[in-house]
C-alpha positions, 0 to 999 in steps of 0.5 A: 327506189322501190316502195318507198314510204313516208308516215306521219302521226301527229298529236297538236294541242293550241290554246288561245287566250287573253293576259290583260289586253294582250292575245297570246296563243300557245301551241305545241306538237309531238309528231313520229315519222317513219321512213322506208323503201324495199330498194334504193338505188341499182342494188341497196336494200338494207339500211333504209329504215329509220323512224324520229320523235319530234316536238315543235311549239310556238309561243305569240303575243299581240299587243295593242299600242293603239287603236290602230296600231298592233305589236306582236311577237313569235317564237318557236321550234319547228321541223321538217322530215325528210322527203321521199327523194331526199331519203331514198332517190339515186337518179339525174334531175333537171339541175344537171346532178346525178342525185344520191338520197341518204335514208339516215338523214336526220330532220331538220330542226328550226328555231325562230323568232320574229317581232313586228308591227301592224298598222290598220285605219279607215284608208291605210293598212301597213305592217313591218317586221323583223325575223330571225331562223336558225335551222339545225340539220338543214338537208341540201345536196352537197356538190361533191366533185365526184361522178357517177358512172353515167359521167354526170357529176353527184349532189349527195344529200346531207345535213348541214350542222347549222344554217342562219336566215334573218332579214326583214319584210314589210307592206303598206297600202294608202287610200289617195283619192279614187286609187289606192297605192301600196308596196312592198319589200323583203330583205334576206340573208342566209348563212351557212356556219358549217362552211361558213359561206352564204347559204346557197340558193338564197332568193335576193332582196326585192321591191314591189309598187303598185297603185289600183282601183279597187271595187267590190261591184263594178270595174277594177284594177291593179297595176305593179312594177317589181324590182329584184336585187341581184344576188352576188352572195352565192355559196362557193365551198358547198356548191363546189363553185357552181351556184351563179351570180344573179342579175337584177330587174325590173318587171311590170304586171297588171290585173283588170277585173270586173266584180257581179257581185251577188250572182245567183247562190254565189255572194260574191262573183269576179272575172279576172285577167292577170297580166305579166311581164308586160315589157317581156323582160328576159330574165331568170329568178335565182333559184330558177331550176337547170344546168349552171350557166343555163338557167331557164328564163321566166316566162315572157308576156301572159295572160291568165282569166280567172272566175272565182265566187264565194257563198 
């Protein structure tokens, strides 16, 4: 496409306060966005422009249960514009589609609620939460069936009617001596009630566990194994059959660094090296981008230096 361009103007409003011994905190937003494009595509130079009014708020409560322990509740409507490609592309991408953007998209807008609890003492920290979206007009490319002159099959970009996303998440992290152990854990589901079939491209349920040492001065470190669910609920109507199954694995990551401290006009100073996928284990993520059948792997054994300060 030729020109194309995205504006946003926004107005947000927030306020902050106290009923009692609960924190509430209200917020609500009036956003206009304009798309358009001098060309899309070979020859399409009409019927680009299209302009939307949007209102999003949120509604949060927490409340004290305990001294260390907190329940909180949030709610709200959201929404997401249309990018630039999703509107106005016409090309091939990595996924082995020849997309077609849509101009006339409409945003997407979502409704959501979540509640849960946080936990935090002298040796323990720990949260769990339970949450429920549901998205109107979600954009996706549809597998259409059809193809383009260069013989590669088309993704056109649409809004689904109504697409759901609920599970749960949660964390913890005990103090056990000299080593602190944590985890954590998400379980997802996504339907797509348009065709109604899962929604296509959901990550799966995974589990992290770990057990460090941690120092704000001196040696440190952090070891953890993650486990990833296979993915067997893929979208078949909307994919046109192409979104794979996803095997399972395991992965094991560490980090090892050494605090300065106070360096100079830095209050804190850290040198890091991250370590991952130390067994190299040959695997993909399930929304790993490239041709169906042949995603591409993550990477195998790395090593990432970091050196960060604060003041």
């Amino acid at each position: 496409f030729k020109d194309g361009e995205v504006s946003s103007y926004g107005l947000f409003l927030q306020d902050e306060f106290q009923l009692g011994r609960t924190a509430i905190v209200a917020g609500a937003r009036l956003d206009r966005v304009t798309g358009d494009a001098k060309q899309k595509g070979a020859a399409q130079t009409s019927g680009l422009s299209s302009s939307d009014n949007n209102l999003s708020w949120s509604l949060g409560a927490t409340h004290p249960l305990t001294d260390t322990l907190n329940l909180y509740a949030n709610v709200g409507q959201a929404y997401r514009a249309p990018d630039l490609r999703e509107r106005f592309e016409d090309a091939a991408r990595g996924d082995g589609y020849y997309h077609i953007g849509n101009p006339q998209l409409d945003p997407e807008r979502s409704t959501s609620f979540e509640i849960g609890l946080k936990g935090h003492g002298s040796d323990f920290d720990y949260r769990l939460a339970a949450f429920h979206t549901r998205i109107d007009d979600y954009i996706a490319g549809r597998v259409t069936g059809m193809n383009a002159p260069n013989g590669l099959p088309i993704k056109r970009t649409e809004n689904l009617d109504e697409v759901v996303i609920y599970g749960l998440e949660g964390g913890a992290s005990k103090a056990v001596g000299a080593f602190v152990v944590d985890g954590s854990f998400t379980w997802l589901r996504g339907e797509n009630k348009q065709d109604d079939e899962a929604l296509y491209q959901m990550p799966a349920h995974e589990l992290t566990l770990g057990i460090g040492q941690p120092a704000e001065r001196g040696f440190y470190w952090h070891a953890q194994l993650r486990a990833v669910a296979e993915q067997d609920r893929v979208a078949t109507r909307f994919s046109n059959g192409t979104e794979d199954e996803t095997s399972g694995f395991v992965t094991a990551d560490a980090s090892l660094g050494w605090g300065f401290g106070k360096v100079g006009v830095l209050q804190t100073a850290n040198l890091d090296a991250k370590l991952t996928n130390l067994l190299d284990k040959a695997y993909h993520e399930h929304l790993a981008d490239g041709v169906s059948g042949y995603e591409l792997e993550a990477p195998g054994r790395g090593i990432t230096l970091a050196l960060s300060g604060s003041f």
